[in-house]
MDAnalysis code that builds the backbone (N, CA, C; Angstrom):
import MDAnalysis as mda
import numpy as np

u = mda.Universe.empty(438, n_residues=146, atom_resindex=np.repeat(np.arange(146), 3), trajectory=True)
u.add_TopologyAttr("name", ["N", "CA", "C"] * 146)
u.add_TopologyAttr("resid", np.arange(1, 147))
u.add_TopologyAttr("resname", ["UNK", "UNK", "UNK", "UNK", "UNK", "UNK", "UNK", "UNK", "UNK", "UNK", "UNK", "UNK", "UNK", "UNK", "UNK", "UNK", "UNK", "UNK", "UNK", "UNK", "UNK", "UNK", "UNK", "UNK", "UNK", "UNK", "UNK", "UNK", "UNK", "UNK", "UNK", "UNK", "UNK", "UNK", "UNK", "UNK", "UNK", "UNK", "UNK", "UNK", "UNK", "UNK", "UNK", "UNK", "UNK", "UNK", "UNK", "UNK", "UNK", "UNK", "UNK", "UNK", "UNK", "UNK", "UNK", "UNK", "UNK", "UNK", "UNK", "UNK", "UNK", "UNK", "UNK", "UNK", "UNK", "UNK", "UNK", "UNK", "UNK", "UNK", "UNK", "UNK", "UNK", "UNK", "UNK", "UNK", "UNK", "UNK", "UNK", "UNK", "UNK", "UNK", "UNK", "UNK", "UNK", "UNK", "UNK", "UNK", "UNK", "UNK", "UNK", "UNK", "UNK", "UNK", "UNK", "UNK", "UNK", "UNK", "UNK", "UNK", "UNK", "UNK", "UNK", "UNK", "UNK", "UNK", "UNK", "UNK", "UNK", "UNK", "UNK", "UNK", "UNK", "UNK", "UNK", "UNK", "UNK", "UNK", "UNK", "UNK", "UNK", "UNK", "UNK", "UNK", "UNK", "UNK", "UNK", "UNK", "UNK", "UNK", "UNK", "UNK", "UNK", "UNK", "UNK", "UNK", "UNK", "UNK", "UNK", "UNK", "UNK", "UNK", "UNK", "UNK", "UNK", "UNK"])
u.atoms.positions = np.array([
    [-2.622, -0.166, 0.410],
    [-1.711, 0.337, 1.425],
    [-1.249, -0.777, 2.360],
    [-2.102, -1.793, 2.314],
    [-1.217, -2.977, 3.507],
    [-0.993, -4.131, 2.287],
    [-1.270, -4.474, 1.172],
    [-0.615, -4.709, 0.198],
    [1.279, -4.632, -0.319],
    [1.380, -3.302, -0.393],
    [2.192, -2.544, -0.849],
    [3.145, -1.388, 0.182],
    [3.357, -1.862, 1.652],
    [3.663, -1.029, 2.845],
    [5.178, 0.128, 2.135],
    [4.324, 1.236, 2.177],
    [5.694, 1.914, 1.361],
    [6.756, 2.356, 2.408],
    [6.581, 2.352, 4.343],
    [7.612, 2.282, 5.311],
    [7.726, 0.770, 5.930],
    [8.318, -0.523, 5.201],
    [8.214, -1.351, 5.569],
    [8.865, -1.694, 7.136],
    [9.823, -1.339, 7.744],
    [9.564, -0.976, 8.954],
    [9.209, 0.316, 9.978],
    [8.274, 1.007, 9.082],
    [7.547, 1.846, 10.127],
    [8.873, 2.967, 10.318],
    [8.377, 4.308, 11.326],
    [8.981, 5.342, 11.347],
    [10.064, 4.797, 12.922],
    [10.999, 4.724, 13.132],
    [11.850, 5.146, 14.496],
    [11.074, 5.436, 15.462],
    [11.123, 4.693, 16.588],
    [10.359, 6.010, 17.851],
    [11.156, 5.379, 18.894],
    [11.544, 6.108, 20.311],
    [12.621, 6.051, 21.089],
    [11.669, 5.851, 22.536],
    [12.303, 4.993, 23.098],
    [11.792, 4.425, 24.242],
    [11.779, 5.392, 25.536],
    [10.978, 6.092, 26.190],
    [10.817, 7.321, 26.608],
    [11.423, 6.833, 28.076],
    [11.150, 5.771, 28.619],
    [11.592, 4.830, 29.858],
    [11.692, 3.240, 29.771],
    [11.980, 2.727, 30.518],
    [12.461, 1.444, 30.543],
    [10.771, 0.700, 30.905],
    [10.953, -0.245, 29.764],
    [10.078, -1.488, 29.727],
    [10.346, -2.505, 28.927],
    [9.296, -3.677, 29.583],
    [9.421, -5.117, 30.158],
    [8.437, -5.168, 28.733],
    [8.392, -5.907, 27.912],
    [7.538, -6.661, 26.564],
    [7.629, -7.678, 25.980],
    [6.422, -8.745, 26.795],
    [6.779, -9.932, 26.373],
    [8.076, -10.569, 26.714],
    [8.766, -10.025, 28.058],
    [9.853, -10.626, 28.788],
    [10.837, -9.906, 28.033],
    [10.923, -9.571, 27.255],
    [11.962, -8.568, 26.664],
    [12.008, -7.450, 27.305],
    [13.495, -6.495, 28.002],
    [13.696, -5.547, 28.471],
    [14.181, -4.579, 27.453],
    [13.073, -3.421, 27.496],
    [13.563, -2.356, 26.726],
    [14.200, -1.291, 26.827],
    [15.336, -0.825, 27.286],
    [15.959, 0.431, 28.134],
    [15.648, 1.846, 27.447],
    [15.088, 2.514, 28.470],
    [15.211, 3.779, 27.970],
    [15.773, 4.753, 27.013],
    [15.608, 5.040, 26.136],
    [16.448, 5.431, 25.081],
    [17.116, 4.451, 24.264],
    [16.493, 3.159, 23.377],
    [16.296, 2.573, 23.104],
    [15.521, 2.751, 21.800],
    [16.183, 2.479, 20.193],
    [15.292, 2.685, 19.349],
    [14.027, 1.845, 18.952],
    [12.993, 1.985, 18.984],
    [12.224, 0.673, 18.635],
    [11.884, 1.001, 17.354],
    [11.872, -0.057, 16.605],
    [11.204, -0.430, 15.310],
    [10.200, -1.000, 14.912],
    [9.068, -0.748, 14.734],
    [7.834, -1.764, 14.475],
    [8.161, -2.133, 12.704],
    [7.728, -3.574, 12.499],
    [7.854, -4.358, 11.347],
    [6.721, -4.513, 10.789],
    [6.056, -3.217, 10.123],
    [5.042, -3.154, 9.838],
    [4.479, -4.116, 8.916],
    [5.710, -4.471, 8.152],
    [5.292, -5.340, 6.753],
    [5.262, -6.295, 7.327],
    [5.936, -7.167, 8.239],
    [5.136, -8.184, 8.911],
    [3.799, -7.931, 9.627],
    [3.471, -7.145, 10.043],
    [2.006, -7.008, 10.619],
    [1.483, -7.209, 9.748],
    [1.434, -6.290, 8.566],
    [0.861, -5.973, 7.611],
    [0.340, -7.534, 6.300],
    [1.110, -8.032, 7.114],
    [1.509, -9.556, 5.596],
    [1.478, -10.949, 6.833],
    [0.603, -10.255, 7.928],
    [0.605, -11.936, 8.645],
    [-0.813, -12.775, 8.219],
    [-0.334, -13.926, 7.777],
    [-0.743, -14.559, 6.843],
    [-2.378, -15.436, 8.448],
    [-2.080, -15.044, 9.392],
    [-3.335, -15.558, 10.516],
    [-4.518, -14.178, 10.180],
    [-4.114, -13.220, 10.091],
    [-5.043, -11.822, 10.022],
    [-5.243, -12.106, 8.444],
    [-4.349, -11.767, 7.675],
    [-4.981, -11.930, 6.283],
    [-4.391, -13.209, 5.574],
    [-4.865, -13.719, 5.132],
    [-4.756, -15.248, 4.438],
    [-4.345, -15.279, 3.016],
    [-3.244, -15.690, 2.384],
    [-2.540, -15.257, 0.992],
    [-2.255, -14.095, 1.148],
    [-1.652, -13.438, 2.113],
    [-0.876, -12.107, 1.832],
    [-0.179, -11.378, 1.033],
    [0.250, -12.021, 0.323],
    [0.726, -11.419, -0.908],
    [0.218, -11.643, -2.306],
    [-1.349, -11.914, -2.182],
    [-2.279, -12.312, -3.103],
    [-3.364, -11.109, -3.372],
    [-3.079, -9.771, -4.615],
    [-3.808, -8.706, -4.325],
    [-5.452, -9.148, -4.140],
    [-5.689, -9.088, -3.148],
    [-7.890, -9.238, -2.875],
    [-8.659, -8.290, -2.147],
    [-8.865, -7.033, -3.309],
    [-9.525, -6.350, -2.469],
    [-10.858, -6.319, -2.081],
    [-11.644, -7.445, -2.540],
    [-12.604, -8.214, -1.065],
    [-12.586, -8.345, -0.184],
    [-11.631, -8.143, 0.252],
    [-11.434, -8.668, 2.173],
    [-11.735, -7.447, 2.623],
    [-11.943, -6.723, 1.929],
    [-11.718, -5.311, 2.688],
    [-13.602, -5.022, 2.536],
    [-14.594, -5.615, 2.853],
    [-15.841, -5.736, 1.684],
    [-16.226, -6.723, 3.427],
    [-17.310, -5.829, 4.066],
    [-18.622, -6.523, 4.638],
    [-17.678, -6.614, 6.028],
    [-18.417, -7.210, 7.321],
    [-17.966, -6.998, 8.397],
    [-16.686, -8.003, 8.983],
    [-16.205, -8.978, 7.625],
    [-14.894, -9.146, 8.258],
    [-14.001, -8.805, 7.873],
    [-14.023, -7.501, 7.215],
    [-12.714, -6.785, 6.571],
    [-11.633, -6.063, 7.869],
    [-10.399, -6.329, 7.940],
    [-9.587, -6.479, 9.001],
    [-8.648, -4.781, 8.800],
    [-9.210, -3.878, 9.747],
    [-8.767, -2.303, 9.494],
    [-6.591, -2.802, 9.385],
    [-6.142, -2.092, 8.181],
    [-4.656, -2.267, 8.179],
    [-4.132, -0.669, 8.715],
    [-5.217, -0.034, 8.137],
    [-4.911, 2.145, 8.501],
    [-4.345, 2.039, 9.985],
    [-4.404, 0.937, 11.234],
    [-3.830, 1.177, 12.359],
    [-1.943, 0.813, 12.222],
    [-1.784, 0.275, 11.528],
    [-0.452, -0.413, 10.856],
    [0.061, 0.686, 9.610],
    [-0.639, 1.022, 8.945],
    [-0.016, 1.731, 7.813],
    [0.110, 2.438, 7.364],
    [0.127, 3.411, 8.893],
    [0.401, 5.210, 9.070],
    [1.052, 5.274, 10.441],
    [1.664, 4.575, 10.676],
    [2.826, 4.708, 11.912],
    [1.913, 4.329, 13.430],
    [2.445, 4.853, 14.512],
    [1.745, 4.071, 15.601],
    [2.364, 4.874, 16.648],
    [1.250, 5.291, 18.006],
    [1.121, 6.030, 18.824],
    [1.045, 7.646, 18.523],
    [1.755, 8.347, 19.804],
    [1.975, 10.043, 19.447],
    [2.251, 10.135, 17.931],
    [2.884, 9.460, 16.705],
    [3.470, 9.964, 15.958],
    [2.708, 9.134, 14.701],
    [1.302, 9.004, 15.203],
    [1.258, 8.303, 13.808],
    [0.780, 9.780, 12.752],
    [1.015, 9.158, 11.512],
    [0.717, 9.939, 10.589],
    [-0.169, 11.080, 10.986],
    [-0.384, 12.381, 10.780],
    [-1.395, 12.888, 10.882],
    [-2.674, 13.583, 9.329],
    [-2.034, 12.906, 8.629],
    [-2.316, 12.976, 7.195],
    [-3.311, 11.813, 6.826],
    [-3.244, 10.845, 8.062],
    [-3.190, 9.119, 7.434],
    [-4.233, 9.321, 6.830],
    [-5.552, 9.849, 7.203],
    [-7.178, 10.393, 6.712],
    [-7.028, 11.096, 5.234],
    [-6.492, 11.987, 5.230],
    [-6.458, 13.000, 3.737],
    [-5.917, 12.137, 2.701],
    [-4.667, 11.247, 3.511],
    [-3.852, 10.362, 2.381],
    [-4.947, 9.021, 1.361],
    [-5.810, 8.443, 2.611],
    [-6.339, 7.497, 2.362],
    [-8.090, 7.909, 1.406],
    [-8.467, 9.260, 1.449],
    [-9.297, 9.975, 0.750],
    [-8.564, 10.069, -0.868],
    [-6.979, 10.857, -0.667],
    [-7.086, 11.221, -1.755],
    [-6.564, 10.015, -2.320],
    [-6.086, 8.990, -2.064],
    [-5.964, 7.737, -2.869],
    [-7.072, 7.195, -3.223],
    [-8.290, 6.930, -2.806],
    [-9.396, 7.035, -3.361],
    [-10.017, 7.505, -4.497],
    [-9.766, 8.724, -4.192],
    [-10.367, 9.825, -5.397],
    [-9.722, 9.415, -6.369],
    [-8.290, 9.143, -6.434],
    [-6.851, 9.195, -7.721],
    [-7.920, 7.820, -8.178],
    [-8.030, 6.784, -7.388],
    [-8.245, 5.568, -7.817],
    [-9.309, 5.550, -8.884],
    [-10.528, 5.875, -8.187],
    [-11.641, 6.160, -8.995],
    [-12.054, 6.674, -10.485],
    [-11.018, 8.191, -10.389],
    [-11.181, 8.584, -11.210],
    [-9.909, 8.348, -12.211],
    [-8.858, 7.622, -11.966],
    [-8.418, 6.602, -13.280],
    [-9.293, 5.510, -13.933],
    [-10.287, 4.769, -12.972],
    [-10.919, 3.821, -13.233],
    [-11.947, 4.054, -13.955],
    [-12.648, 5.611, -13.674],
    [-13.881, 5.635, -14.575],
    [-13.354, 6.115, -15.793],
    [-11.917, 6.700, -15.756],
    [-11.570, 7.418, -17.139],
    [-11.142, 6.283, -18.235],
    [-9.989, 4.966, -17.668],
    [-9.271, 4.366, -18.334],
    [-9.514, 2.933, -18.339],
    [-9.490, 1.945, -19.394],
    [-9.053, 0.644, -18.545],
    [-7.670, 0.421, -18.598],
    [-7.258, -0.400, -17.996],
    [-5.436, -0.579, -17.738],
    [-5.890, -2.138, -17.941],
    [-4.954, -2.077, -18.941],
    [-4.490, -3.825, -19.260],
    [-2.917, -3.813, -19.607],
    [-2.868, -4.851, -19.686],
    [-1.328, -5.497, -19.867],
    [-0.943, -5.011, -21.206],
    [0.284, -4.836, -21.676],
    [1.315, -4.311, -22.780],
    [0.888, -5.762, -23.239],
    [1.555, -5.761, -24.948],
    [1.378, -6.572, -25.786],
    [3.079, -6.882, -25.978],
    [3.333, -8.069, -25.963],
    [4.627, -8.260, -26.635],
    [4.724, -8.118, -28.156],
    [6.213, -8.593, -28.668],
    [6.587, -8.454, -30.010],
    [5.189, -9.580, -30.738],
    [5.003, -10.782, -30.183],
    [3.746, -11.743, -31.172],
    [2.854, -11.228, -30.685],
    [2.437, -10.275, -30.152],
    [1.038, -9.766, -29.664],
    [-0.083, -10.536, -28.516],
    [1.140, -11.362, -27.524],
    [0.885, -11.884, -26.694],
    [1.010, -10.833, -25.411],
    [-0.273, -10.690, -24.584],
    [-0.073, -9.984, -23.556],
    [1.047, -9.958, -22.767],
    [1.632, -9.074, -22.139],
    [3.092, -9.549, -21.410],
    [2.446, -9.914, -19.777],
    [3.185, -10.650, -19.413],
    [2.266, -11.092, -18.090],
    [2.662, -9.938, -16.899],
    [1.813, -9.743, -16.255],
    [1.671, -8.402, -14.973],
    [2.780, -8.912, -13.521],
    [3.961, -8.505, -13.777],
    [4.645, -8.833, -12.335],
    [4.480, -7.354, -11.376],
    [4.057, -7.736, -10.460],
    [4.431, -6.569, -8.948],
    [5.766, -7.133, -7.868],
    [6.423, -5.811, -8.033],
    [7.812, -6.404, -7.262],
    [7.755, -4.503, -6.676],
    [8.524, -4.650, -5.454],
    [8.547, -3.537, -5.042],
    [10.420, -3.977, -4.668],
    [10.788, -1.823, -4.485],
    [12.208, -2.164, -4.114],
    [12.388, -2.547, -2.884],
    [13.491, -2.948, -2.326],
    [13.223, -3.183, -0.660],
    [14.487, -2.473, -0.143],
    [14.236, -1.538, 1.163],
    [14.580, -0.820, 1.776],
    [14.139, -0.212, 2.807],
    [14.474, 0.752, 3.274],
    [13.856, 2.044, 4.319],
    [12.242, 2.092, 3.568],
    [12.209, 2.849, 2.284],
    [11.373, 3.304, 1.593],
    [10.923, 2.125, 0.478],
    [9.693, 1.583, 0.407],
    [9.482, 0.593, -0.731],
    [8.719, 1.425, -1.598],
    [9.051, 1.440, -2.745],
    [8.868, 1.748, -4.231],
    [8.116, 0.686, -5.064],
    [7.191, 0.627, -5.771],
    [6.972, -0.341, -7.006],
    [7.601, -0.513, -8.000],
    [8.774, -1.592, -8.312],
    [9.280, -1.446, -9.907],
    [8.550, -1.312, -10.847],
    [8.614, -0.540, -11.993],
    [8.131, -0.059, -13.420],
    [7.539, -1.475, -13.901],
    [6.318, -1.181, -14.300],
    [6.175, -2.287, -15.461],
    [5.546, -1.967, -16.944],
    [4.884, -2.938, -17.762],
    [4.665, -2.133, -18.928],
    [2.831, -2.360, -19.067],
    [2.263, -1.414, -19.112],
    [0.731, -1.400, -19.020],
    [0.209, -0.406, -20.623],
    [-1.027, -0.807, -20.405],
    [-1.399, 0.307, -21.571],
    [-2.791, 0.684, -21.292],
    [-2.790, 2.429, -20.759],
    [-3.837, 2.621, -20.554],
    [-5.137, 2.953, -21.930],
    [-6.150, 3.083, -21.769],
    [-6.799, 3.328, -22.996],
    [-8.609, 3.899, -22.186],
    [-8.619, 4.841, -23.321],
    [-9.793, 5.744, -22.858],
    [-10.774, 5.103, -22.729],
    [-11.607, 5.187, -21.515],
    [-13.006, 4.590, -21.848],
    [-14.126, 5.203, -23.146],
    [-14.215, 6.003, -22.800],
    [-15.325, 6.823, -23.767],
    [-15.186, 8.158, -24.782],
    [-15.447, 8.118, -25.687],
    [-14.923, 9.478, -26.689],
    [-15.408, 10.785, -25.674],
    [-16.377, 11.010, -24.570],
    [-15.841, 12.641, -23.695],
    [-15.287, 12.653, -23.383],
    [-14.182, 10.822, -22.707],
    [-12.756, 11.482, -21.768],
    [-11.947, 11.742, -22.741],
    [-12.129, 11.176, -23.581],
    [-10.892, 11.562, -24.729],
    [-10.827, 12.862, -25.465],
    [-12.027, 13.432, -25.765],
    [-12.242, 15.108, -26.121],
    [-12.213, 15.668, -24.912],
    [-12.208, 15.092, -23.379],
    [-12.026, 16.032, -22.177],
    [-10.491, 16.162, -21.770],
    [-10.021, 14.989, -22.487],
    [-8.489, 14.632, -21.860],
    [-7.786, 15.478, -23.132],
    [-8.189, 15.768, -24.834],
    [-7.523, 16.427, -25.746],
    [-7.624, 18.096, -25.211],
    [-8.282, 18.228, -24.607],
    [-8.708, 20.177, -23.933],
    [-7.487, 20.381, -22.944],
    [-6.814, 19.346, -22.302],
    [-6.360, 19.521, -21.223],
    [-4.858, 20.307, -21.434],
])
C-alpha cells in the first residue's frame, strides 16, 4: 500500500479557515491536496523507494505508511483497518494456495517481471504476464469442487 499508492494525491479537503504553513498562506476555502506518493516514496523515511522490500516493514524500525495511505484528518478512510486485514487475508491465502512465477517466453526463457502503474487521479497496476500454479494436489482437488 505505500509501494503502490492507489490515490496518488490523496482525497481533496477544503480549508475550513485561513492559515499560515510553513510561511505559505492558505485562504479559507482553499483546496488542499496532500501528495501522498511523495510522502509515501521519500527516499529519507524509506531508502530505494521504489525498490519492492517488504522487510522494512519487519522489527522496530519499520516506518507506519497506514497514516499516509488512507487519507488524513476528519476524513481519513474509515475502512483503512478492514481494508488492510482483508488484504492480508487475500495475500496469504494466494500464497499458501499458489506459487506465482514469471510467464515463459516463445524460447522458454522466463519473461522478466515489470511493475508500472497508470498515473492519474486513481493509480492502477498495468497487466503483466505471470503463471500461477497449485501448490499441493488438496488445493487442486479443493480448487476442482469449486
Amino acid at each position: 500500500m505505500r509501494w503502490g499508492v492507489i490515490l496518488p494525491m490523496g482525497v481533496p479537503h477544503q480549508a475550513t479557515s485561513d492559515e499560515v504553513h510553513k510561511g505559505y498562506h492558505i485562504p479559507q476555502g482553499a483546496l488542499v491536496m496532500a501528495n501522498s506518493w511523495s510522502i509515501l516514496h521519500n527516499s529519507e523515511i524509506y531508502p530505494d523507494p521504489e525498490v519492492f522490500r517488504p522487510e522494512r516493514c519487519f522489527g522496530d524500525g519499520c516506518k507506519d505508511y497506514s497514516d499516509f495511505a488512507f487519507g488524513y484528518g476528519r476524513r481519513v478512510c474509515p475502512g483503512r483497518w478492514f481494508a488492510t486485514e482483508a488484504v492480508w487475508a487475500a495475500i496469504v491465502s494466494i500464497l499458501a494456495s499458489f506459487d506465482i512465477v514469471s510467464s515463459m517466453d516463445e524460447q522458454g526463457k522466463l519473461k522478466p517481471v515489470t511493475v508500472d502503474c497508470t498515473a492519474g487521479a486513481v493509480s492502477i497496476p498495468v497487466p503483466f504476464d505471470f503463471d500461477l500454479r497449485v501448490r499441493s494436489p488438496s488445493m487442486k482437488e479443493l480448487l476442482a469442487g469449486l
